[in-house]
C-alpha angles and dihedrals in degrees: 000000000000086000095054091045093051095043086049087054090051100050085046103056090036080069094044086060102037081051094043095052085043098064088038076064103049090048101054084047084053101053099038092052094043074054098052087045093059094041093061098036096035127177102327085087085083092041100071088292101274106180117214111276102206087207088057096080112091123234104177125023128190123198103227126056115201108131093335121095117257093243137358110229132252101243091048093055099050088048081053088054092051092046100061091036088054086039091052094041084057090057105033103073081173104058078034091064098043087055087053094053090050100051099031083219127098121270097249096070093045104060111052081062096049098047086054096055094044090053084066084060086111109041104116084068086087093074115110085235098071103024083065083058084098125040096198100049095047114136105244090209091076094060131246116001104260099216126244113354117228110238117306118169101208093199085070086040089057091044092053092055102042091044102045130347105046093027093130106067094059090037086098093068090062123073115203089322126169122250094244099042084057095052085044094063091031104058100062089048094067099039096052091144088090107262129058139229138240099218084165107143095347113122126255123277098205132063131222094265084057088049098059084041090058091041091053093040088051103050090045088058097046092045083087098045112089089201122171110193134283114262122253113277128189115237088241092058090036083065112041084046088057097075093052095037085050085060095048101049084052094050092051096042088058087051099045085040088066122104092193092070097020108039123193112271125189108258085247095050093090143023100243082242097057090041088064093047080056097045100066103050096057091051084055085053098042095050089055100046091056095048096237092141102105109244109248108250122242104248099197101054109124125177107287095040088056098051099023087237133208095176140060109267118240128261086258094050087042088048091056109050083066112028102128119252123228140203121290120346116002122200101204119183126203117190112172137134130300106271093012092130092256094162088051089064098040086052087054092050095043093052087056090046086054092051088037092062094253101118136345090221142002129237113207108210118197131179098246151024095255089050095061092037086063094038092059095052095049083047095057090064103064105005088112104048084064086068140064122285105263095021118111104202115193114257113202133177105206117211147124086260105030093123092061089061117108111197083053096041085055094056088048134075117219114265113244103219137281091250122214092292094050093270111197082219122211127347124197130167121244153183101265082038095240126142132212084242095070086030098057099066136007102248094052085058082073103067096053114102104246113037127187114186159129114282085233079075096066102031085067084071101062085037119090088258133145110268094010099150096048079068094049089046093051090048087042095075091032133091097239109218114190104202115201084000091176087066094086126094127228098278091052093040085069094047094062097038084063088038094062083046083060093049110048083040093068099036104274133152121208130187107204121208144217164104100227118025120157118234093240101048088049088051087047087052095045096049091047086060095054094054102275090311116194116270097257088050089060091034109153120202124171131094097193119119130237104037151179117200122194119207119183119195090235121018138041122317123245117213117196125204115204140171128244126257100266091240097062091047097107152139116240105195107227110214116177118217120208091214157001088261088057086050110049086044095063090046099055088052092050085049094055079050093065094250131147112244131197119178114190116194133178103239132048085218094054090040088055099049089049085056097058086040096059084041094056081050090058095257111131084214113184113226121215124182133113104273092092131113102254102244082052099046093051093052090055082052102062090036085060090053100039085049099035108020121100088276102061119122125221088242082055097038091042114114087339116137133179133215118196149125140242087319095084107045098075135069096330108126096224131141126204123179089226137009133201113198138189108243106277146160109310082238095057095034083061086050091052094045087050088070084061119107076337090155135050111253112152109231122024130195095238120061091234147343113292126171113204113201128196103229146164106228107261100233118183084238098050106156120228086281109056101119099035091046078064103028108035083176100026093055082067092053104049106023098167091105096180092044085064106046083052087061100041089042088049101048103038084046084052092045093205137008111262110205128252104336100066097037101090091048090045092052095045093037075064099043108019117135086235089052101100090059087088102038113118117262097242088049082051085090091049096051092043090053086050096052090046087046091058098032085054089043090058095053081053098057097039090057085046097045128085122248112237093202093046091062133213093327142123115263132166097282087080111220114243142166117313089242084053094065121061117223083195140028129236149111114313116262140190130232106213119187114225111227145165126229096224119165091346101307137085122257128184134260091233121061117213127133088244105077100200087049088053094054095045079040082059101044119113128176124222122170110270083242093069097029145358123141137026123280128234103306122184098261106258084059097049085044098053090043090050094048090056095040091060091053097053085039083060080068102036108266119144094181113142121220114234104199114205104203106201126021110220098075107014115221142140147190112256131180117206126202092294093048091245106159115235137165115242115213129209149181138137098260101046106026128225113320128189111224118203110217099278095071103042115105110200127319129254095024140159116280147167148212092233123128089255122131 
């Protein structure tokens, strides 16, 4: 009985249980899903129960009212964004293949995906924080306007969503994916502004009530999207494609942000399925209003169609027009002799790259402004017979200064602003077939079809830059062509190396020139194409010159041997002069001859004063270095090319010298009948003697070339200061010593340059591995300084530069403005703006309609040493100067204005790094020279503009 009893209380109690933790259950459910109600509905439920209208968030938001909306919604604007990345995808096979690649799936079934998630670029701009941004687009449903939100950056806000918090609504779009894969295309989705964020360990800038906002937002975006998932993509190809997929979503994101092609509309204007109907068609429109779509390339262009040729091509343009192309990148290296018509063959192998597949357009990169000055305007004369009868492809120059050049302002129609929403502005066609947008900032240049730049240009996109990875976008579709590639020190040697990683690495193919390249510096490039190889994978052999090397990315490497064009085979006697006296004397005898002289020396200061020096002689020399005002320098320019260019005549060449620095020994097509140069490099000394007799002119004034050098003799016991003791200046400039007495050693040994026979022994004899075993003993502490400074530049350069396997992330380099990151080392300068105190204001140097054009036409550098700030000025001066200076400070500018105060002998009053005062003198004929106390001569004084010195 006891045992029933017992068993009956049991069963009983066991009910009582299994009901109590029931209704626990039911409670907790209860409460967590009241919770969740409140928390999606919010507030407003007390507020006459508004639900969230997800068109009611604002995405763009414009200041002034008048017939425009007040704001143009979110959603609207996303489905903007997807529209031009899916636009730009329909008319880029390139960026489409590498997709493919990618993906190992067809394009078809990648896009739709991508679109979707690009669409998501903006969905941090839920957040209340930013949405209070405005006042007057505020969505009332929220409740009363808070006031002024503190900072809140919406790209982290968007990377906290889609990588975490809302991670859910866009995980159909992903089929079986790896986490990491997944971070690697979403980051640069979110940060879409061209640089990305570290948000490791920081705390969340959103709440929960942002949170349901995103997610209803989102899914109200993505209901028009019929999406099938994306393929399956390995982590390893999610992140190399991050840093192309980065470029195109901010690509996409300019052109949705334009309300020139996307105007505002009211948030019950459209359905957003209609609005996504309407969106694309106008980002059809609006990429073909920009001209985005890649011209299609002529197929049958040979040789002589593309330059319009008159003359045999030489066994390396030959070469080319028939060097077999292989599968994926190609590294392709031409060596051959100055003159030789290296960028003729380079042009021929890059048209069969581009209807290969290889590019849909090329980019030329050259070491300096004048370069690529003289490079654009080379270009101009066969770029279109690369493309297609009836098409009109875009041709840049891309360059610090592009705009103040005249030959491309004048191919190119003004911008008409940005506007406040981040407006393209106007876009004509024209008869360069460039277009305001490429012309209106440098890393849009890029994405023209034809570029023509400095390789400072390209560097800034394997740099942590802004916008980085738009410039690696634009490169990505392009033929690179490195133009004098051994003119770069060791910093910028690195650069490019990373830069050719990048390339590769994203399916590029790159033709590297020049006339002296050292063996080590071409491996290091080779092995840096192919992804930082081994050295054995990247081994190069053969001693013949000239050369083409051809580098697959995968596969074995071809080196050609080929022989020289019969005219450029040739003997330049070496003669080796003990002084400058020695040198301006021979060149005023082979004036009064009737020669073309050129003297190059390593300093503007010692150019200068070589320049005074030939004047005091009776010679009307013209001086070219960088110390110019730019409207000044680019006029010399032309001058140089118009005097010493193929085209010269005897009456122009006749008696005619100049006088000039660095500037002239690369690239410039210019011819002289005899050159004097300061002591350099061997490699740069071979440079200088290839402007020599360059050109065929019948009879010259001189019986033969000869190439006169300035030189310390190089005796096997030169003390430590051999080269100062000579180059007080020069031994700044070039401060690898040993380096030096290897070259002098090496050529006067020589006696001549034989090309092109000696030029490859005369270049490894230099920089052999094997080299510092003859250096003299007191020079052994120099060239071991100069191995630890590059050594050390290239550290430099490796903790600047971007890592291609990590993918489009923040690291611990940190990402900045473009003018934040140096593409070269070097001292600090100043960039002083030349002006006249006219009427009480300040007017420029430079005269041109467009104001901001005539200051940049004024600017001129000097090293911070010698100058950099304004002296002591009367007040309304300093007052006016300092006015102008903070507005260009607002953007970054950190230009100082230099007042003349009276025009008829220009000078001003200068402070350098020990806040010495000095007066800083200036015309067109001379440059801008700093004067130490001795030779003022009263400040302030009477000056002009006049060509006196």
């Amino acid at each position: 009985m006891r045992s029933a009893f017992s068993t009956y209380c049991g069963a009983v109690w066991k009910r009582f249980a299994a009901l109590a933790r029931l209704g626990i259950a039911i409670c907790f459910f209860l409460y967590f899903s009241i919770e969740k109600c409140i928390n999606i509905v919010d507030f407003e439920l007390c507020r006459g129960s508004r639900l969230i209208n997800p068109l009611s968030f604002w995405g763009k938001a414009s200041p002034e009212s008048g017939e425009t909306p007040l704001f143009h919604p979110l959603v609207f604007h996303a489905l903007d964004v997807a529209a031009s990345f899916e636009a730009l995808l329909a008319i880029d096979n390139c960026a489409g293949s590498k997709l493919e690649a990618a993906f190992a799936a067809p394009i078809a079934s990648i896009i739709p995906a991508l679109a979707a998630l690009t669409a998501l670029h903006d969905i941090g701009k839920t957040a209340k924080k930013f949405q209070a941004k405005s006042e007057a687009a505020w969505p009332d449903m929220l409740g009363p306007w808070p006031g002024e939100p503190p900072r809140y950056d919406h790209a982290a806000g968007s990377s906290d969503l889609l990588l975490g918090r809302i991670q859910d609504v866009s995980a159909p779009l992903f089929e079986d994916a790896d986490i990491d894969a997944k971070t690697a295309l979403l980051t640069p989705i979110a940060f879409h502004h061209g640089k990305p964020c570290d948000r490791t360990g920081q705390p969340s800038t959103i709440d929960q009530r942002d949170v349901e906002n995103a997610r209803l937002v989102a899914r109200e975006i993505l209901s028009v999207f019929d999406a099938p998932p994306l393929p399956p993509i390995e982590q390893e190809d999610a992140q190399r494609l991050s840093w192309l997929l980065s470029g195109l979503v901010s690509l996409a994101d300019w052109i949705g942000s334009s309300t020139r092609f996307f105007p505002y509309r009211k948030p019950d204007a459209f359905t957003t399925r209609d609005y996504w109907s309407y969106a694309r068609q106008r980002a059809r429109n609006a990429v073909k209003e920009l001209r985005l779509r890649t011209a299609a390339v002529e197929v049958n262009v040979g040789f002589s169609s593309l330059f319009a040729a008159q003359w045999t091509p030489s066994a390396a343009q030959a070469h080319c027009a028939a060097l077999p192309l292989t599968d994926g990148p190609m590294l392709v290296f031409i060596e051959d002799i100055t003159g030789s018509g290296k960028t003729e063959s380079a042009l021929l192998l890059a048209q069969r790259m581009m209807q290969a597949g290889k590019g849909r357009g090329l980019l030329v990169a050259l070491p300096t402004m004048a370069t690529a000055n003289a490079m654009y305007r080379r270009m101009a004369d066969c770029y279109l017979r690369m493309f297609a009868a009836g098409e009109t492809p875009s041709l840049a120059l891309a360059h610090g200064r592009a705009k103040l050049h005249e030959g491309f302002r004048a191919s190119i129609l003004p911008n008409d602003g940005a506007g406040q929403s981040g407006a393209v502005g106007e876009i004509e066609t024209v008869s360069a077939g460039c277009s305001a947008f490429f012309a209106d900032d440098r890393r849009k240049a890029l994405l023209a079809d034809i570029g023509v730049g400095t390789i400072d240009q390209a560097l800034l996109g394997v740099l942590p830059t802004k916008y980085a990875t738009l410039r690696l976008y634009g490169l990505s579709g392009k033929v690179l062509i490195i133009d004098e590639a051994h003119a770069y020190d060791s910093y910028v040697s690195r650069e490019v190396e990373r830069l050719l990683t990048f390339h590769a690495g994203l399916g590029g193919s790159a033709i590297v020139l020049s006339a002296t390249l050292p063996r080590r510096m071409k491996e290091a490039y080779a092995r840096a194409f192919r992804g930082g190889a081994y050295r054995d994978a990247a081994r190069l052999d053969s001693e013949a010159y000239p050369l083409v090397t051809s580098v697959p990315y995968r596969g074995v490497i071809v080196e050609t041997p080929l022989a020289a064009r019969d005219d450029l085979r040739r003997k330049v006697a070496v003669t080796r002069l003990d002084n400058t006296e020695e040198a301006l004397a021979r060149i005023a005898a082979a004036a009064a001859m009737g020669a073309a002289v050129a003297y190059i020396r390593n300093s503007v200061d010692d150019a200068i004063e070589a320049f005074k020096a030939l004047r005091e002689k009776g010679l009307e020399p013209l001086l070219f270095h960088a110390r110019f005002a730019m409207s000044d320098r680019l006029a010399i320019e032309e001058k140089v090319l118009e005097i010493f260019g193929k085209s010269g005549t005897p009456s122009q060449r006749a008696r005619r010298v100049l006088v000039g620095t660095q500037v002239i020994q690369e690239s410039l097509d210019i011819d002289f009948d005899l050159i004097v140069s300061d002591l350099a490099p061997i490699d740069l000394l071979i440079q200088r003697a290839g402007r020599l007799w360059r050109h065929a002119r019948g009879a010259r004034p001189l019986p033969g070339p000869d190439f006169l050098v300035v030189s310390p003799e190089p005796v096997s016991d030169a003390s430590a200061h051999w080269f100062a003791a000579a180059f007080r200046r020069g031994a700044y400039v070039y401060q690898a010593h040993a380096l030096l007495w290897l070259s002098a050693k090496t050529l006067f040994d020589a006696g001549a340059i034989h090309s092109p026979e000696g030029v490859r022994s005369m270049i490894e004899t230099v920089y052999g591995a094997e080299a510092w075993e003859k250096i003299p003993e007191a020079l052994l502490r120099n060239f071991d300084a100069a191995e630890g400074k590059a050594y050390g530049e290239k550290g430099q350069a490796d903790n600047n530069l971007l890592v291609f396997a990590n993918g489009y992330r923040a690291d611990h380099r940190g990402w900045s403005d473009d003018v934040r990151t140096p593409t070269r080392l070097g001292e600090e300068r100043t960039t002083f703006r030349l002006a006249f105190w006219r009427g009480g204001k300040l007017r420029p140097y430079a005269q041109d309609e467009d104001e901001a054009r005539a200051w940049a036409l004024s600017e001129v550098s000097i090293r911070a040493y010698q100058a950099n700030h304004r002296g002591a000025y009367p007040a309304d001066v300093e007052q006016a100067a300092a006015t102008k200076e903070e507005l260009w400070r607002k953007h970054g500018d950190g230009a100082v204005i230099l007042p003349f105060l009276d025009e008829r002998d220009l000078q001003a009053s200068v402070k350098n790094e020990k806040s010495e005062e000095k007066i800083a003198s200036y015309n067109n004929s001379v440059g801008l020279q700093v004067l130490s106390p001795p030779h003022m001569r009263g400040w302030p004084v009477v000056g002009t503009r006049a060509n006196a010195t």
